[in-house]
VMD Tcl script that draws the C-alpha trace (Angstrom):
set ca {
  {-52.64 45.40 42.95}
  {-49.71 47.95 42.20}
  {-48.50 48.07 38.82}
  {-45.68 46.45 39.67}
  {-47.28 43.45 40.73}
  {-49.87 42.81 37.54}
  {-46.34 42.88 35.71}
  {-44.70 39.92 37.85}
  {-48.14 38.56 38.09}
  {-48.37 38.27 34.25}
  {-44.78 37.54 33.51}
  {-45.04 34.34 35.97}
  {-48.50 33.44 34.29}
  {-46.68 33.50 30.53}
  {-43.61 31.46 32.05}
  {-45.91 28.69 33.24}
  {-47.34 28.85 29.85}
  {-43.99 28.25 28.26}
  {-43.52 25.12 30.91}
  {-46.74 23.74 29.49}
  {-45.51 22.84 26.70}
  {-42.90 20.50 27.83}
  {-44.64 19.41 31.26}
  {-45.06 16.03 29.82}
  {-41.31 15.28 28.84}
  {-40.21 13.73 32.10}
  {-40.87 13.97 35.93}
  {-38.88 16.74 36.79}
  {-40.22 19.02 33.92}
  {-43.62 17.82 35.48}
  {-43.20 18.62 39.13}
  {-41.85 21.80 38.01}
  {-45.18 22.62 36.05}
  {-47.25 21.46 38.71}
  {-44.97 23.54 41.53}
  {-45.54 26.81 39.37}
  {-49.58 26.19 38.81}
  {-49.79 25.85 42.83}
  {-47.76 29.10 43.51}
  {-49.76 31.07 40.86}
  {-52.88 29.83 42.53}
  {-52.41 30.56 45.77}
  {-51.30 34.25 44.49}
  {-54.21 34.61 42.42}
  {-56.67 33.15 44.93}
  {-57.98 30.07 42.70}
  {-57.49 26.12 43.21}
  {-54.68 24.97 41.10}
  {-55.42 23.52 38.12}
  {-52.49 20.17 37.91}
  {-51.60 18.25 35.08}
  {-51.67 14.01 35.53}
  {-48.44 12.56 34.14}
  {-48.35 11.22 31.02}
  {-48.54 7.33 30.40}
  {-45.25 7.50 28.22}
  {-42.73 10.49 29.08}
  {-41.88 12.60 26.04}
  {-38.57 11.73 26.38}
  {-39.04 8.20 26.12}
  {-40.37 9.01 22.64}
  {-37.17 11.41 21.69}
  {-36.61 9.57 18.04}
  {-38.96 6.85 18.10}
  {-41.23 6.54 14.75}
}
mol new
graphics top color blue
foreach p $ca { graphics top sphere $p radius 0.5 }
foreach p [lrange $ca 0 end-1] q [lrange $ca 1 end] { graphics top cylinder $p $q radius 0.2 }
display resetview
């Protein structure tokens, strides 16, 4: 790969990084993980690796103690 590319390639691999931690707050932010895993894999060559939802949604936790 160009130099160019390992730079996109490793920017998009520390944004779906970020969008772990919040993949579990509600379907959209889960779909959205799952989407970016399957694009990086099928740049990268590798079988995606997707996340199951969550039982309970973050969200439905947002101040609940």
């Amino acid at each position: 790969m160009n130099r160019e590319l390992d730079i996109k390639l490793k920017e998009a691999t520390e944004m779906l990084s970020i969008q772990e931690d919040s993949y579990d707050f509600d379907p959209y932010m889960h779909g959205r993980y799952n989407g970016m895993e399957f694009i990086l894999s099928i740049i990268v060559e590798r079988e995606p690796i997707f996340k199951d939802a969550p039982k309970i949604w973050t969200k439905d936790n947002v101040g609940v103690e």
